[in-house]
N, C-alpha and C positions, 0 to 999 in steps of 0.2 A: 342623530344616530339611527342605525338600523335596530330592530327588534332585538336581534343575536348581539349587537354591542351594546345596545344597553344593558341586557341579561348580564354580559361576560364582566364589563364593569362591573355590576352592584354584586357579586359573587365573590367578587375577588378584591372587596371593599373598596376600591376604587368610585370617585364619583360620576356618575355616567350624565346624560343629558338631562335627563328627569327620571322620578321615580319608575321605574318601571311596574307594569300592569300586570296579571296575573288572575284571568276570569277562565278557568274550564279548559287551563293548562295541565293540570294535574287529577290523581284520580280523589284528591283530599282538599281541591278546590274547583270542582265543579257545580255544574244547577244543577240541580232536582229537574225530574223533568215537565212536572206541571206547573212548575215556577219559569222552567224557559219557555212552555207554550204561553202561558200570560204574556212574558216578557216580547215573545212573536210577535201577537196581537198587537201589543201595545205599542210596538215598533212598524206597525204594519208592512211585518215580512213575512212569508210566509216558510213555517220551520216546520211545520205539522203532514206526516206525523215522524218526531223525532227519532232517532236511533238512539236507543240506551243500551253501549254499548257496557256498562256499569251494572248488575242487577240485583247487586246486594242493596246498595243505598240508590239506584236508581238516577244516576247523572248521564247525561246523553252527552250527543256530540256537539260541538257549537257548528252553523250553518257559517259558512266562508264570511258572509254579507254582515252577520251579527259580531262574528271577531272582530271585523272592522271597525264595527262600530263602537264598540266597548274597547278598542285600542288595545287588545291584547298583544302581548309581547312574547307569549309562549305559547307552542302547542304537544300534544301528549302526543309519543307513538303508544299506539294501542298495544297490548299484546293481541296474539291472533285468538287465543284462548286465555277469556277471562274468567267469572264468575263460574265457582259447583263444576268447573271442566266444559263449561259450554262454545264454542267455537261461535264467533261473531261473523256468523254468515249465516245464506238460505234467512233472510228476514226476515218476517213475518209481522202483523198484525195483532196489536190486545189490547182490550178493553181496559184500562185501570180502574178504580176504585172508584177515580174520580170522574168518569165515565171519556176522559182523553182515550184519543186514540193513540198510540204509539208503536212501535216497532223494536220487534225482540228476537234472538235468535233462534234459528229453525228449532235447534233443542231443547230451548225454553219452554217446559210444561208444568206450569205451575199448576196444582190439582187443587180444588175445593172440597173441604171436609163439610160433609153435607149436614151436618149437626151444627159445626161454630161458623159455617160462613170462609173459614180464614183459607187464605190460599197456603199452600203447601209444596216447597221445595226437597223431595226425596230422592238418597242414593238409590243405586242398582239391587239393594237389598230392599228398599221397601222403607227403609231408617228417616224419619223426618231431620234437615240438615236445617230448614230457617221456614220461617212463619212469617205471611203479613195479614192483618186485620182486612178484612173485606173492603172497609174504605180507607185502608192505610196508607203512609206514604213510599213505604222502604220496609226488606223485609229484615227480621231481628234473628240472629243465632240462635237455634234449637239447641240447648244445650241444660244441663240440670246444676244446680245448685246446692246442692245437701253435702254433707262431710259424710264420706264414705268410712265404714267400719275397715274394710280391706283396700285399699287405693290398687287400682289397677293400673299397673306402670307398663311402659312398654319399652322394650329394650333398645338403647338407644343406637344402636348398630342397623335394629329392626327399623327403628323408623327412620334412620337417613336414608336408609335403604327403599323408603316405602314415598320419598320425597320426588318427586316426580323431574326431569331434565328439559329442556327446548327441544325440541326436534327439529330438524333438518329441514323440513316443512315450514315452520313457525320462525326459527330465523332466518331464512330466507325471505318470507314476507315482512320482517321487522326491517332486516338488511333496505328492501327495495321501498317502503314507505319512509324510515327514513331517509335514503339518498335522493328521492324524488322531494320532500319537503326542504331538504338542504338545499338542493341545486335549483329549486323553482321559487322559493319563500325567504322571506329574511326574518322568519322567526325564530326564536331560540326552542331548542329542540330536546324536550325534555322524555326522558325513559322511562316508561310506566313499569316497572320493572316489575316482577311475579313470582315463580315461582323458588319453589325453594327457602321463601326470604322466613325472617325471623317471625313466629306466629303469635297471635295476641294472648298472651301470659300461657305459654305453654297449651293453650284449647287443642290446638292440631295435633296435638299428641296423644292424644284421646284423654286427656283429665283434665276433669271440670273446672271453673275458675275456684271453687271454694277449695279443694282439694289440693291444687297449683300454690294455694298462699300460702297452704299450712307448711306442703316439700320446701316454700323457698325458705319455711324456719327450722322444719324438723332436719331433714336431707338437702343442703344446696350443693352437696358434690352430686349427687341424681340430677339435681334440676341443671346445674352445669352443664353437665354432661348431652343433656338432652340440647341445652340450649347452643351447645358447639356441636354436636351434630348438624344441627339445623344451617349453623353457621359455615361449617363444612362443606353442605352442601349448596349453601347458597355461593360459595365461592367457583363451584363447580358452574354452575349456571351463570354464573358473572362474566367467567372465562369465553365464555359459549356467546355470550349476549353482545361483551363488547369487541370480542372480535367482530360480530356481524355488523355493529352501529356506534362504536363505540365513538369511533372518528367525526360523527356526524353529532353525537350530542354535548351540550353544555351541563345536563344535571340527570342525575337518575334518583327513583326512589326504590331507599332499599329496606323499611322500617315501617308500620302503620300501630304498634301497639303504643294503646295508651297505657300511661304511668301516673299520671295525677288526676285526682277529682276535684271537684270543684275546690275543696278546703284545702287538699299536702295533696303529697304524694303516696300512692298506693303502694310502692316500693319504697324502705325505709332507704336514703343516700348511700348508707355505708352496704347493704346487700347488693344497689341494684351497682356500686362500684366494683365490688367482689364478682359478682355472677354475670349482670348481661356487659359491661364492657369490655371487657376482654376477647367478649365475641363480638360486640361491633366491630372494635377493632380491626379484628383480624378480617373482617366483609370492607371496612374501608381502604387499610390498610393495600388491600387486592389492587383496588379500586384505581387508588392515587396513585400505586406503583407502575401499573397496563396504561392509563389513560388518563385525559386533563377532566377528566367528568368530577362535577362535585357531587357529593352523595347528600341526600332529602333522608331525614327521620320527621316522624311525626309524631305526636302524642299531644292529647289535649289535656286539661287541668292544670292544677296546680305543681309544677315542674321545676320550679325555679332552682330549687334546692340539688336538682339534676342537673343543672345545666354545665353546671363545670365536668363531671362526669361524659357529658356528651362530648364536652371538646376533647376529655384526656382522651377516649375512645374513636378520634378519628373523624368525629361527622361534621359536616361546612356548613348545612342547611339544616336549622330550627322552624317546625311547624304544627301548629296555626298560630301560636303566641296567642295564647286565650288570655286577654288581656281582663277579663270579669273575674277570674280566678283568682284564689286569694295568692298574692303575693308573685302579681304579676303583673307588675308596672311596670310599662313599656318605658320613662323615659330611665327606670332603676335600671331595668334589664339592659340598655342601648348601653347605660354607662358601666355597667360589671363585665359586659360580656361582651359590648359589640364589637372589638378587636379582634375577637377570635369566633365567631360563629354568625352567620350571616339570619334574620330573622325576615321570614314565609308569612305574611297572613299579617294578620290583626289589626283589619282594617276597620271594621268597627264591632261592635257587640253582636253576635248573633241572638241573647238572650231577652235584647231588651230595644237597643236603637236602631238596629237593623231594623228587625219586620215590625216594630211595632213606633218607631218615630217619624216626624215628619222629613219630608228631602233633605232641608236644611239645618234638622239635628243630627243625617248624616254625613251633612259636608262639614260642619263643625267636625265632627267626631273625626271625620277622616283627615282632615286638616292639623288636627292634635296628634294623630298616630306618624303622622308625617313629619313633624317637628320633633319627635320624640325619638324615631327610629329611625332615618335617612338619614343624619348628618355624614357625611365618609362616607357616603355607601353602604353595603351592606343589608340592601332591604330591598324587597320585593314586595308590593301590597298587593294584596288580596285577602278575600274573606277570610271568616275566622273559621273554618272549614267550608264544606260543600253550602251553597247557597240554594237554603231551601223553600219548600213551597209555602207562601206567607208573606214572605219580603216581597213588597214590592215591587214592580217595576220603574218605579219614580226612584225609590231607593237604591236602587241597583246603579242606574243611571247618576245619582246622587255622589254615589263613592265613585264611580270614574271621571266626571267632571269636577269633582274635588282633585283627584289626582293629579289630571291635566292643570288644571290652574293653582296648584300648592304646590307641587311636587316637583317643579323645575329646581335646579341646582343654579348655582348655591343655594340650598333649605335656608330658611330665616321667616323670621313674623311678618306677614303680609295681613 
C-alpha cells in the first residue's frame, strides 16, 4: 500500500498492510531538534542546519532523505504562522544552548536577561510570554501560579472576539502546500491545524492554571462559556481551513490540552463530560459533517477514565497513549475502547526505555505495543510525544525497524 492507504486503513479501523509509521508527522510527534541533528550525523545525511519550524517545544522539519528513511507515512502541512504569531519565513540563523546551529524565523527574537542567563520570549508590550534556560531544550509558558484574591475574567464575547481568523494570505499557502504534496507524494497528509483551537485549561484567556481549576469548581457555566467561545470560534476557522485543504487531507489536529498526570486525571470524568465535551463536540461534529478528515486530540497522563467522554464528544484520534501512566495499558485500552477511537503514539516509554535502554529493549517494547494496539486496525505508532533530545539515534531506528518487522498484518506473536 501507499503511505495515504495505509493511513486511511488504520483510521477507519480497517487493517491496512502493516502498522503504519508516524516520525515528525505531527506538531505532537516530532524531534527535538538537537536529537534530529545527532540522528543526521548518525545517518550520515546531512540536515544541518535544521528549520524548526515549531518554537515552543522546538521540533523541526524532517529532510525528504531522512522520511525515507525512518518509513514515514505522514507529513504535517505547516501553518504559515506558527509559534507567539511568528511567520515561518525570512530564516535565519541561532546559536542554541546547545551550541547547534539551527534556523528560526526572521521574527524570532529571543532576548537574554542579562542577570539569569535565560532567553526570553516577549509580546509587543514588553510582557514576558515563555522562558528557556540558557542551555535548555524548549521554551516553558511564562505564566504565574498563585490563587488570585480577585480572578480576572474576561468576557467571553471579548475574548472570542480577540481569537485571531486565517487570512487570505495564509490559506492560500495552506491550499497550495497541500495540493502540491497530494498531487506529487503518496503521503498521508495530515493538518497541523491553529488557531482559534481549544487552549490549554483556559491559559489563553488570561487566567492562570491555579485560578482555571478553582472556576472549573466554583463557576463552570463561566468556564463553559469561555470554553464555547473558544469552540465558536474554532469552528469559524475550521470553515476557512477545510475549504482551502480540506479535500486533500486524511487527519487534522484540533486539541493539544492535556488532562491527566502521571497518576488520574487533572479533570474530575464527570466535569470534564459536563464542560469540555460539548464543545468538542460541536468542533468535531463541524468537522465530520464538511469533510472525511478525522479529528487528532491530544493529552498526555493518566486519561483513561476520559476516554469514553472523548468518543461521546466526537474525536477519532487518541494521542500519545502514554502507556507509563497509571492506568494506561495499552492492551486494556485496545480492548475497552479500540472500536471506537483510533490510538496515535505509544510506541515505547519516553520516560524510561526510549532514551535510556538499549536498541533491543526498544524493539522488544515496540514489538509488545504492537501486539497490544494494532489488532483491526486502528493504530498509528509513533512516539509517546515529540521525540527528544536524549533518545538515541540507535533507538529511534530501534522503534522503526521494530515496526517494519512486527507490524505486518495479520499482528500475531512472532
Amino acid at each position: 500500500m501507499t503511505s495515504r492507504e495505509r493511513i486511511r486503513k488504520a483510521i477507519n479501523h480497517q487493517q491496512p498492510d502493516r502498522v503504519p509509521l508516524d516520525i515528525g508527522g505531527t506538531k505532537v510527534t516530532g524531534v527535538h531538534m538537537d536529537a534530529y541533528i545527532e540522528l543526521g550525523r548518525y545517518l550520515g545525511i546531512d540536515v544541518e542546519p535544521p528549520k524548526v519550524y515549531e518554537q515552543f517545544v522546538m521540533i523541526t522539519r524532517l529532510d525528504e532523505q531522512v522520511r525515507r528513511r525512518l518509513s514515514c507515512d505522514v507529513i504535517e502541512i505547516e501553518n504559515p504562522t506558527e509559534t507567539w504569531g511568528y511567520k515561518n519565513s525570512g530564516w535565519k540563523t541561532w546559536k542554541n544552548g546547545k551550541g547547534n546551529d539551527v534556523l528560526v524565523p526572521g521574527q524570532f527574537n529571543a532576548q537574554i536577561d542579562g542577570k539569569t542567563g535565560y532567553y526570553h520570549i516577549k509580546d509587543d508590550n514588553g510582557n514576558i510570554l515563555a522562558s528557556m534556560p540558557p542551555d535548555g531544550l524548549y521554551f516553558e509558558r511564562y505564566c504565574t501560579t498563585h490563587f488570585s484574591d480577585d480572578i480576572d475574567k474576561i468576557d467571553p464575547g471579548e475574548w472570542k472576539n480577540s481569537l485571531p481568523l486565517y487570512t487570505d494570505e495564509e490559506l492560500r499557502q495552506i491550499e497550495k502546500t497541500a495540493k502540491y504534496y497530494y498531487e506529487h507524494t503518496d503521503y498521508s497528509l495530515h493538518g497541523g491545524f491553529l488557531k482559534g483551537k481549544m487552549g490549554s485549561s483556559g491559559l489563553y484567556a488570561g487566567i492562570n492554571i491555579s485560578d482555571w481549576m478553582i472556576l472549573l469548581i466554583t463557576e463552570p457555566d463561566y468556564v463553559f462559556s469561555i470554553l464555547h467561545a473558544t469552540a465558536e470560534k474554532t469552528v469559524e476557522n475550521l470553515e476557512l481551513y477545510l475549504q482551502a485543504a480540506g479535500k486533500y487531507l486524511d487527519t487534522i489536529f484540533i486539541c493539544g490540552t492535556d488532562f491527566g498526570s502521571q497518576r488520574c486525571e487533572i479533570v474530575s470524568p464527570d466535569t470534564f463530560g459536563k464542560i469540555y465535551v460539548p464543545n468538542f463536540k460541536l468542533m468535531n461534529d463541524y468537522v465530520h459533517k464538511h469533510s472525511n478528515v478525522k479529528t487528532m486530540f491530544h493529552s498526555c497522563g493518566s486519561i483513561r477514565n476520559l476516554i469514553p467522554h472523548f468518543i461521546d464528544g466526537g474525536v477519532d484520534i487518541i494521542n500519545p497513549v502514554q502507556a507509563e501512566a497509571n492506568g494506561m495499558d495499552p492492551f486494556e485500552l485496545k480492548a475497552m475502547y479500540g472500536k471506537d477511537i483510533v490510538f496515535w503514539g505509544g510506541a515505547s516509554d519516553p520516560q524510561s526505555v526510549f532514551p535510556n535502554g538499549r536498541p533491543e529493549d526498544v524493539r522488544s517494547q515496540v514489538r509488545e505495543r504492537i501486539q497490544a494496539m494494532a489488532k483491526g486496525g486502528g493504530y498509528v505508532c509513533a512516539s509517546i510525544h515529540n521525540i527528544q533530545y536524549g533518545v538515541p539515534p540507535e533507538n529511534i531506528l530501534a522503534m522503526v525497524d521494530a515496526v517494519l518487522e512486527f507490524g505486518n498484518y495479520p499482528i500475531g506473536i512472532r
